[in-house]
ZAVEX-844569 format. One line per 3 residues: number of its first residue (from 1); their letters; for each residue x, y, z of C-alpha. Coordinates in Angstrom, 1 decimal. Each point is the difference from the previous one (the first is absolute). Last residue first. Example, Ala and Ser with C-alpha at 12.3 -4.5 7.8 and 13.67 -1.06 7.14 Angstrom:
BEGIN
2) SA) 13.7/-1.1/7.1  -1.4/-3.4/0.7
This chain:
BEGIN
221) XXX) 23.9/20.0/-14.7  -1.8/-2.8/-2.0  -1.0/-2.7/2.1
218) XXX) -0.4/-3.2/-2.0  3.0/-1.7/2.4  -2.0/1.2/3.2
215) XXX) -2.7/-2.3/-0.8  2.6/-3.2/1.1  1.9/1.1/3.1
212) XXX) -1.9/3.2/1.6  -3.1/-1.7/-0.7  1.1/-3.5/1.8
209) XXX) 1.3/1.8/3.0  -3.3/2.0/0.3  -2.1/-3.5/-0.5
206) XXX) 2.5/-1.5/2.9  -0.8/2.8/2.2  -3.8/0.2/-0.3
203) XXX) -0.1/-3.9/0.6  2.5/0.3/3.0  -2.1/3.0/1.5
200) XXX) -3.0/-2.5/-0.3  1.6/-2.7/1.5  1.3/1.7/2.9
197) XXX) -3.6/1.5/0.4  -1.1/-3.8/0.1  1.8/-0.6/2.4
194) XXX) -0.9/2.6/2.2  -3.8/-0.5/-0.5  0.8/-3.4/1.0
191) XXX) 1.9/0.6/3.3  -2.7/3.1/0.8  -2.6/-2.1/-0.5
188) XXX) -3.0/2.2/1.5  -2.9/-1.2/-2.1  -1.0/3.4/-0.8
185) XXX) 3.3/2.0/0.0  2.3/-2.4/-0.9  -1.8/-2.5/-2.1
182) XXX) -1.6/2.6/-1.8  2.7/2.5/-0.3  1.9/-2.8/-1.5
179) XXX) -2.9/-1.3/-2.1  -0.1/3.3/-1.6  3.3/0.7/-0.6
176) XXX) 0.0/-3.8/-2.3  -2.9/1.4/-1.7  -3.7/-1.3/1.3
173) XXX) -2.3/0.5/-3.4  -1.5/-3.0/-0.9  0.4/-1.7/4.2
170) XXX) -3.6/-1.0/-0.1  -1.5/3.7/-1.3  1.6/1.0/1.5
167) XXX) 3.7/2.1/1.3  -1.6/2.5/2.1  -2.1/1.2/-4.0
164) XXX) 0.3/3.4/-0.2  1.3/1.2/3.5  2.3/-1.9/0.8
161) XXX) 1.1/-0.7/-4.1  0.2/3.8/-0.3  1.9/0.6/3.6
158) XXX) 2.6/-3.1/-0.8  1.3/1.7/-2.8  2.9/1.1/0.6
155) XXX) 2.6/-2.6/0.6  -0.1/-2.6/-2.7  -1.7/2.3/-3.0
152) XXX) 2.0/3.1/0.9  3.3/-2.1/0.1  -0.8/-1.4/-3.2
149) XXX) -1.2/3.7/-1.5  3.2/1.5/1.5  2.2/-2.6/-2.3
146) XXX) -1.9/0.3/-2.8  0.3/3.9/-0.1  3.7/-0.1/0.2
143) XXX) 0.1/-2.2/-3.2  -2.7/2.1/-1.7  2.1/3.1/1.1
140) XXX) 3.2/-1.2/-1.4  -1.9/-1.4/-3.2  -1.6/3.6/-1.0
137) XXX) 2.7/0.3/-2.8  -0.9/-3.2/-1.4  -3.3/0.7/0.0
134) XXX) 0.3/3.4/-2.0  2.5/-0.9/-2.2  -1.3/-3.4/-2.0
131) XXX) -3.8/-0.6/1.4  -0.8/4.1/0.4  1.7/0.5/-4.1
128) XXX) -2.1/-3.1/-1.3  -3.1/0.7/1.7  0.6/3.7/-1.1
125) XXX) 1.1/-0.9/-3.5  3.3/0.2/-1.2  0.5/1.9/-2.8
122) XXX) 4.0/1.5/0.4  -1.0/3.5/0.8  -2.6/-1.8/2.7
119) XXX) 3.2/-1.7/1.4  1.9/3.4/-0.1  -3.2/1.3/2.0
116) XXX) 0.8/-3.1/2.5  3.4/0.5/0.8  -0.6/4.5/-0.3
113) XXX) -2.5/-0.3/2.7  2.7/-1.5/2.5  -1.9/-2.6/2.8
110) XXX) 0.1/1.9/3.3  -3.8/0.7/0.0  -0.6/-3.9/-1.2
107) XXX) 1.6/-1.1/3.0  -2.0/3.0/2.4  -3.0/-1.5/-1.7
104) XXX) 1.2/-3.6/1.1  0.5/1.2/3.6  -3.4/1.8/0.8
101) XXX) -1.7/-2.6/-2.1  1.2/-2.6/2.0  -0.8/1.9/3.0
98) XXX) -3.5/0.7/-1.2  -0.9/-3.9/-0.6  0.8/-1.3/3.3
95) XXX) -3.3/0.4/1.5  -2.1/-0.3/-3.0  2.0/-3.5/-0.8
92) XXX) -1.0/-1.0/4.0  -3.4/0.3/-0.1  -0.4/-1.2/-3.6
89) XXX) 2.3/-3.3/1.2  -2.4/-0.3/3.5  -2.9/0.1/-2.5
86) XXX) 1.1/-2.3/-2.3  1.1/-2.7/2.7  -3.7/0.5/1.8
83) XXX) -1.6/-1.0/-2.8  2.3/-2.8/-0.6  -1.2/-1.5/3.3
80) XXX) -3.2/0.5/-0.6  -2.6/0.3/3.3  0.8/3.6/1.0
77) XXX) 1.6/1.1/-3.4  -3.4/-0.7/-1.6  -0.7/1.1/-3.9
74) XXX) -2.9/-2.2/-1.2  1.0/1.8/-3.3  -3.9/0.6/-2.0
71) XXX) 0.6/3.7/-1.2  -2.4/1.1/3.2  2.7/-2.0/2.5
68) XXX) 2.5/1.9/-1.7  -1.7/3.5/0.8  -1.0/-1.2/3.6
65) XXX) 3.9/-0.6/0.4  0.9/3.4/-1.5  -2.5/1.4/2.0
62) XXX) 0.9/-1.7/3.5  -2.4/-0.8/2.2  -1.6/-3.4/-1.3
59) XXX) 3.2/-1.8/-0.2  3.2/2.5/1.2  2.1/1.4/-3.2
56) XXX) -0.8/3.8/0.5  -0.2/0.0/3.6  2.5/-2.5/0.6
53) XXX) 2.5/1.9/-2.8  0.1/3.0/2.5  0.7/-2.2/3.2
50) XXX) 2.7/-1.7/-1.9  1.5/3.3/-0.8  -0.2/1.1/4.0
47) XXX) 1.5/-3.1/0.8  3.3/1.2/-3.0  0.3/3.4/1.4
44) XXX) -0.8/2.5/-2.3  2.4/2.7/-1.3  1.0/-2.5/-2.5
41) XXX) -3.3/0.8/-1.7  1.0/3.3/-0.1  2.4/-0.3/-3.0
38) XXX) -2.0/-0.5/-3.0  -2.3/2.7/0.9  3.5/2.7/0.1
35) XXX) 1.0/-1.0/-3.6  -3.3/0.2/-1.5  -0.3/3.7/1.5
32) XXX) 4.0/0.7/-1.3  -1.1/-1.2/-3.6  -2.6/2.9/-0.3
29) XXX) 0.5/0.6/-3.5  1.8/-3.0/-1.8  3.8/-0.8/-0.5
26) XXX) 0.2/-3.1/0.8  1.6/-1.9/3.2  -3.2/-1.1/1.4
23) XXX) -0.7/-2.2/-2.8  3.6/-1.5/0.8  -0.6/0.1/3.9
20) XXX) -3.6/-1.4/-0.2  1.4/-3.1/-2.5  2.8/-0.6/2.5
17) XXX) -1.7/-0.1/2.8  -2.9/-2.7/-1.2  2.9/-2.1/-1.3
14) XXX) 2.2/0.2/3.7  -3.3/-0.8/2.3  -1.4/-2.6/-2.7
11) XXX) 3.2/-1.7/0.3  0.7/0.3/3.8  -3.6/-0.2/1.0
8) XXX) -0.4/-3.6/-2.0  3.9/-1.4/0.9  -0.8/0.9/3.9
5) XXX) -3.3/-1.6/-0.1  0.4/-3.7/-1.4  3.4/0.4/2.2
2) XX) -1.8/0.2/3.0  -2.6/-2.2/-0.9
């Protein structure tokens, strides 16, 4: 489950971001009002996010819920177990998207004009010119980026999936940080909610190690 959920909020976290920051990064009139919306959600603290998606996504309360239920989805996050996964990834993508647009829009910011209006000169189409200089110029973010997604995934948010889902329905949505806090906290192992912090931390470490020695090599400084 744990990493089910860290690999979906990672990826749609770090795609989502970089499409805002590159439509954000136009030249268009009032570009600056975009610019600030697209960063407040990071204002909010990730239980209060959950709390905001209940309403909307909650069964027979929630409009967007209601609105699904009207289209014929017997949407249920309380009683489906995948469900409750896509909410707690939407939760969690929102929360995390406006820092990776904060940093890939400063990336694309620093990127030479002149690189990619010589590429223009040359014929290269946009898709073409963003695939072949842009993205490989925005690697060093995208590879710090990835790393402070993981560790956001696997530390940070234990307040959505508390107060979303607490880990249900049966077990669908209980993350590794979860069922630490769980066992410690609520069933008061300390000696296995310990342990399995060690293992945790271990887990986080060993995927940093294995970044910084294999995806670093396609890192274009």
């Amino acid at each position: 489950v744990t990493f089910v959920f860290s690999a979906l909020v990672v990826f749609f976290s770090l795609t989502l971001g970089l499409l805002l920051a590159v439509m954000a990064n136009r030249n268009i009139r009032g570009v600056q009002i975009y610019r600030t919306f697209l960063i407040i959600p990071y204002a909010v603290a990730p239980a209060v996010a959950s709390v905001l998606f209940i309403f909307m996504f909650q069964p027979g309360l929630g409009m967007i819920a209601r609105a699904m239920q009207r289209s014929g989805i017997d949407w249920n996050p309380v009683l489906n177990g995948t469900h409750a996964m896509i909410l707690v990834v939407i939760v969690a993508v929102w929360n995390q998207i406006s820092y990776n647009f904060l940093f890939f829009l400063a990336g694309l910011q620093a990127i030479p004009r002149s690189v990619i209006e010589a590429a223009a000169i040359d014929g290269a189409k946009p898709m073409r010119r963003f695939w072949t200089i842009v993205f490989p110029l925005l690697s060093p973010t995208s590879f710090f980026l990835i790393i402070v997604n993981i560790t956001y995934v696997f530390f940070n948010t234990l307040g959505i999936i508390d107060t979303a889902t607490g880990g249900g329905p049966n077990g669908a949505t209980q993350t590794l940080v979860y069922k630490v806090f769980q066992d410690g906290k609520v069933g008061t192992d300390l000696g296995g909610s310990a342990a399995q912090s060690v293992i945790l931390m271990v887990i986080v470490v060993a995927l940093t190690a294995f970044q910084f020695r294999y995806v670093e090599k396609k890192v274009h400084y």
